[in-house]
C-alpha positions in Angstrom: -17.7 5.3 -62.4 -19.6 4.1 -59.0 -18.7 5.0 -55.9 -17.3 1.9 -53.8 -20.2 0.1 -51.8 -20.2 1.0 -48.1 -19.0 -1.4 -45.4 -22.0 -3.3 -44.0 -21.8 -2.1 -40.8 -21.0 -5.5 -38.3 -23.9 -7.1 -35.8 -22.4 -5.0 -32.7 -22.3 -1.9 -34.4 -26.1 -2.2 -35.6 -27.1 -3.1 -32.3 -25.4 -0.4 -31.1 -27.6 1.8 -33.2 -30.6 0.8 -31.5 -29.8 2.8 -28.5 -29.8 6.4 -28.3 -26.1 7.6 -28.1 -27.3 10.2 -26.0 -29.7 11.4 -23.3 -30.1 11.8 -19.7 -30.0 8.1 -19.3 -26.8 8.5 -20.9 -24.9 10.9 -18.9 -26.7 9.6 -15.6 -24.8 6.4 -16.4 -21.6 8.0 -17.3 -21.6 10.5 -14.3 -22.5 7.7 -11.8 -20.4 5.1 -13.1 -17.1 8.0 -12.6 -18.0 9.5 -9.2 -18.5 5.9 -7.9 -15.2 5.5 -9.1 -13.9 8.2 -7.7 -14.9 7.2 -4.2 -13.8 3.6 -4.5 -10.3 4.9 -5.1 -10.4 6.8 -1.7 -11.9 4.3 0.2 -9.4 1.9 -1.4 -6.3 4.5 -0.6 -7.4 4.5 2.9 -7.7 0.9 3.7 -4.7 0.1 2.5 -2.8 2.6 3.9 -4.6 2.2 7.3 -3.2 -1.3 7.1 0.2 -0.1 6.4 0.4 2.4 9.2 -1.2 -0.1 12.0 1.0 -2.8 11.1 4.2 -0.5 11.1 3.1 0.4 14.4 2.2 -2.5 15.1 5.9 -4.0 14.3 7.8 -1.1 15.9 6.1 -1.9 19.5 6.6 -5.4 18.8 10.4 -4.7 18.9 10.8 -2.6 22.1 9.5 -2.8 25.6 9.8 -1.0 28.8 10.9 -1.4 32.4 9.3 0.6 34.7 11.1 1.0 38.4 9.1 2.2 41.2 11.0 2.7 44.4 12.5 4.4 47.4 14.8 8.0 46.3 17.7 5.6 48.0 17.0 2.6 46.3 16.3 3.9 43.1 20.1 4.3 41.4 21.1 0.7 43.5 17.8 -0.6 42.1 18.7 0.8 38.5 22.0 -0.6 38.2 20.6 -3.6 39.0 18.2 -3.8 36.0 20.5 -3.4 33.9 22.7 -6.1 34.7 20.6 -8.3 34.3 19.4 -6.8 30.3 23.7 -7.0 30.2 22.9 -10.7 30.2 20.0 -11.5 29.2 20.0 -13.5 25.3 17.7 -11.6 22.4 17.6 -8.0 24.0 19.9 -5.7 20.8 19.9 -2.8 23.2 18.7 -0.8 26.3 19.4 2.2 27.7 17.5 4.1 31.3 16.0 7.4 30.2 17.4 10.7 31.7 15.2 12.9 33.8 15.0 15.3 30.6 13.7 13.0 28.9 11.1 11.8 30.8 10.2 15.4 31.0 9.9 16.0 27.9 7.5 12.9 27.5 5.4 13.8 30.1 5.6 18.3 29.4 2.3 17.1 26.8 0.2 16.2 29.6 1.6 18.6 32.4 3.2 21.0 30.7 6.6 22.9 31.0 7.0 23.4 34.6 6.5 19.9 36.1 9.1 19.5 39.4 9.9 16.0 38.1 12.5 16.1 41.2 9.9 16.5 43.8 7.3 14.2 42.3 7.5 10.0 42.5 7.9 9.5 38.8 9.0 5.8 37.8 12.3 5.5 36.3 12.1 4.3 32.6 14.4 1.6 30.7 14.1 1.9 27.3 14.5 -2.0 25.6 15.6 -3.1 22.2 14.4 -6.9 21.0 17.0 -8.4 19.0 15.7 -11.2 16.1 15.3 -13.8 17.5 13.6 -12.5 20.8 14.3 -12.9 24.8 12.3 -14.7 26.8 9.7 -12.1 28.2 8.5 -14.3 31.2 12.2 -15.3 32.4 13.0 -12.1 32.2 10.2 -10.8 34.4 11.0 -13.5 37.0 14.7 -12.3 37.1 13.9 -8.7 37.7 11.5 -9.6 40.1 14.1 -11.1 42.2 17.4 -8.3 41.8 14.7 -5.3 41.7 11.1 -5.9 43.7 9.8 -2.6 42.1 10.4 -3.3 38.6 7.7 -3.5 35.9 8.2 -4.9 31.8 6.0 -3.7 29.4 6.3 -5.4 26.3 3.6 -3.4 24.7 1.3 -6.3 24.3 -1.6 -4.2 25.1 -1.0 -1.5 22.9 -0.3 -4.1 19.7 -3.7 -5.5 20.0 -6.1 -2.6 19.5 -4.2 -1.8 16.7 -4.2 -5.1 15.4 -7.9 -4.7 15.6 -8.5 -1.3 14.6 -6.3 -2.2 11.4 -8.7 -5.3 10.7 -11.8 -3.3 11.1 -10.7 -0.5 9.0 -10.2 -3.2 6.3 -13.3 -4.4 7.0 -15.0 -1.0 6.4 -12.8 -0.6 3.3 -14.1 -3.8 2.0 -17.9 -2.9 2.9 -17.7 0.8 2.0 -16.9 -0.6 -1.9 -19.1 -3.3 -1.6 -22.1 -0.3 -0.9 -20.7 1.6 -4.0 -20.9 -1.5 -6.2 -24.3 -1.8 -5.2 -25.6 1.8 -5.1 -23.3 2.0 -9.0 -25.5 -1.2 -9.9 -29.1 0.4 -8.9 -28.0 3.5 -10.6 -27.3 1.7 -13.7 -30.4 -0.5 -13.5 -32.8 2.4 -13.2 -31.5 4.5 -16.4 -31.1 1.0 -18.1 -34.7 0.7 -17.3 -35.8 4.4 -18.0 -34.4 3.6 -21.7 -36.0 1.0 -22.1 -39.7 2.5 -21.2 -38.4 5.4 -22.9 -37.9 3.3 -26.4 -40.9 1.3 -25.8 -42.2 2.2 -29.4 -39.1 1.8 -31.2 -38.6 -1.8 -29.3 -42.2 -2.9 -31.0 -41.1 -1.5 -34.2 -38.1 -4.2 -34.0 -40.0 -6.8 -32.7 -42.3 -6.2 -35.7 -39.8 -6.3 -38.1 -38.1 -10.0 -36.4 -35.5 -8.8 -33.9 -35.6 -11.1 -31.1 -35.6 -10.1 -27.5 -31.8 -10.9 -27.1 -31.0 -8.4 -29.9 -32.7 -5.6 -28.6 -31.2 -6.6 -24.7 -27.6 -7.1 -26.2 -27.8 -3.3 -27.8 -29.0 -2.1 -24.3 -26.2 -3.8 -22.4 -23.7 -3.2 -24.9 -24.4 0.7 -24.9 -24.5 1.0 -21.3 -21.5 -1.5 -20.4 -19.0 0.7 -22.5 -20.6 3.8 -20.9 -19.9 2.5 -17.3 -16.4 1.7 -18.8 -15.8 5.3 -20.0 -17.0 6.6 -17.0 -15.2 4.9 -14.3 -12.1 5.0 -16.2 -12.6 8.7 -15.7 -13.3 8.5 -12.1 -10.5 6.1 -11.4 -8.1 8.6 -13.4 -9.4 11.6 -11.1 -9.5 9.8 -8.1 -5.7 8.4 -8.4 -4.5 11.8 -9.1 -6.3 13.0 -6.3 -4.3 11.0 -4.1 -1.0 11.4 -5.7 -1.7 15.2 -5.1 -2.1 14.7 -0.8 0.7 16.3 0.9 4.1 14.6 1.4 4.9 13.5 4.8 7.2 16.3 5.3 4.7 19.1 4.6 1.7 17.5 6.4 4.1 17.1 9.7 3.4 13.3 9.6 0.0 13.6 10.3 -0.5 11.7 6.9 2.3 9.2 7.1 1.7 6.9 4.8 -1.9 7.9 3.3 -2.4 6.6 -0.4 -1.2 4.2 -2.4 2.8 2.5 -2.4 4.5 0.7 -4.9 2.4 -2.1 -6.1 -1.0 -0.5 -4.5 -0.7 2.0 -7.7 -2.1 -1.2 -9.7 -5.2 -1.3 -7.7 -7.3 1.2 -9.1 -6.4 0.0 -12.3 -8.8 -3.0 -11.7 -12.3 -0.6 -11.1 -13.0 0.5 -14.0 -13.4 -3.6 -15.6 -15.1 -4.4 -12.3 -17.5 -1.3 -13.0 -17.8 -2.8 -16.4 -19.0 -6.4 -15.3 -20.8 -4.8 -13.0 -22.8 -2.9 -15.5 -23.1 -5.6 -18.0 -24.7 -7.9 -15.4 -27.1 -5.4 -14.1 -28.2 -4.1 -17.6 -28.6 -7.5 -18.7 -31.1 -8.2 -15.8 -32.7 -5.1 -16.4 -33.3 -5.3 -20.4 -34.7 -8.7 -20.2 -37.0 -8.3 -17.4 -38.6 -4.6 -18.9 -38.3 -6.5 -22.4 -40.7 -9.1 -20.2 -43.0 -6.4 -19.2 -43.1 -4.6 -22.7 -44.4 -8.0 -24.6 
C-alpha cells in the first residue's frame, strides 16, 4: 500500500523556503526589531504620563488662587478681615480660608529652614482661594480688593499654568519625535540585513532566476521572512517593555516622586499597536530593499 502523497506545500510557504531561516541577518532583525520595541514603549509611557501629570497640575492651579496682603503690623488683621468680606460675597469662589503663621512657616522652613522668626520678619499674609464651577470674575475681584485693602495682591496662578502647559506640549512633542527616530533607526536596521541577505544569496537568487522565478518572487520571500521576523521580535520587545512599566514602583513606595508614570486605563492598549506598526514598517523597507539589490544583482 502507498504512503499518502505529501501536501504541496502553498506559494507562501515555498517562497518562504528561499530565505535562510537563520543567520546573523536573522537575529539582527529579530534583536533590533524587540529592543526598538522596547524603547518605544518607554518613550510612549513617559509622554503620556507627562501629559497626565502637567494637565492635573495644570487643572488643580486652575482651581485655586491666592491673595497676598502686604501691610502695616496695625493694619494687617483690619486689612485681613477686610478681604475676606469681600470673598464672603463674591459669586464663583467654593471656599477661602487665611493661612496661620504655622503654616506659612512650614511653607517657607524649605527655603529658610526651621528657625525663621516669621514674627519679626515682613512676611505677607496668605488667603488661600477655592474657584467654584462656574468661576468668579478675576478682574472685578481685583478691583474690589483694591479698594477695601490697598496692599492686597491675587494670584490666580496664571503664570504658573502656562509653562506647564508648555512643558507638557513639548514633552509630547519629544515623545512623538523620539518614536519617530526609532521607526527610522528600526527601518535602516532592517534595510541593511535585508540587504546583507540578499548579497549574501546572490548565487542562489541566479539559480532562481535561471530556473523562471521572477524578481517579485524572490522579493516577496525576502519581505515575507523578514516582515514576520520584525513581528516576532517587537511583539517581544513590546511584551518586555509593558512589564517593565507595570513593574515601576507604586506611588506610595516611590514617595510620589513617580505620580502617575506609565500607562492608565485605556493607555495599556497602546503598546498593543507597535508590534503591527514594526511590521509595516518592515514590510515597506524590505520591499524597497529586495527590489532595488534585485536591481543591482541583474
Amino acid at each position: 500500500m502507498k504512503p499518502p502523497a505529501a501536501k504541496p506545500a502553498s506559494p507562501a510557504t515555498r517562497a518562504l523556503q528561499v530565505v535562510p531561516p537563520s543567520g546573523p541577518t536573522a537575529w539582527l532583525t529579530t534583536f533590533t526589531a524587540g529592543a526598538m520595541t522596547f524603547l518605544c514603549v518607554f518613550a510612549l509611557a513617559l509622554s503620556l504620563a507627562s501629559g497626565r501629570l502637567a494637565d492635573r497640575w495644570s487643572e488643580a492651579l486652575a482651581r485655586t488662587a491666592t491673595i497676598r496682603l502686604s501691610a502695616p503690623a496695625e493694619q494687617m488683621q483690619l486689612q485681613t478681615d477686610a478681604i475676606l468680606a469681600v470673598l464672603a460675597k463674591t459669586p464663583g469662589i467654593a471656599s477661602f480660608r487665611a493661612l496661620t503663621d504655622a503654616e506659612t512657616r512650614a511653607l517657607l522652613e524649605p527655603w529658610f529652614g526651621p528657625d525663621l522668626p516669621i514674627e519679626a520678619l515682613p512676611i505677607p499674609r496668605l488667603i488661600e482661594v477655592v474657584e467654584a464651577r462656574p468661576g468668579y470674575d478675576s478682574e472685578g475681584l481685583r478691583q474690589r480688593l483694591s479698594g477695601e485693602a490697598p496692599g492686597a495682591v491675587l494670584d490666580d496662578h496664571t503664570r504658573w499654568r502656562r509653562p506647564l502647559v508648555e512643558a507638557a506640549t513639548r514633552l509630547r512633542l519629544l515623545g512623538v519625535l523620539s518614536i519617530a527616530l526609532i521607526g527610522a533607526a528600526m527601518a535602516a536596521m532592517i534595510t541593511l540585513a535585508a540587504r546583507a541577505a540578499l548579497a549574501t544569496n546572490a548565487e542562489v537568487i541566479r539559480v532562481l532566476r535561471l530556473v523562471g522565478a521572477k524578481d517579485s518572487y524572490i522579493a516577496r520571500a525576502f519581505v515575507r521572512r523578514f516582515t514576520l521576523r520584525t513581528l516576532a521580535g517587537a511583539s517581544v520587545g513590546a511584551a518586555a517593555g509593558i512589564a517593565g512599566v507595570a513593574a515601576l514602583p507604586a506611588t506610595d513606595a516611590a514617595g510620589g516622586f513617580l505620580t502617575g508614570l506609565g500607562f492608565a486605563g485605556t493607555g495599556w492598549l497602546w503598546p498593543l499597536i507597535l508590534p503591527p506598526l514594526a511590521a509595516i514598517v518592515a514590510f515597506l523597507a524590505t520591499r524597497r530593499a529586495a527590489f532595488r539589490q534585485l536591481r543591482d544583482l541583474t
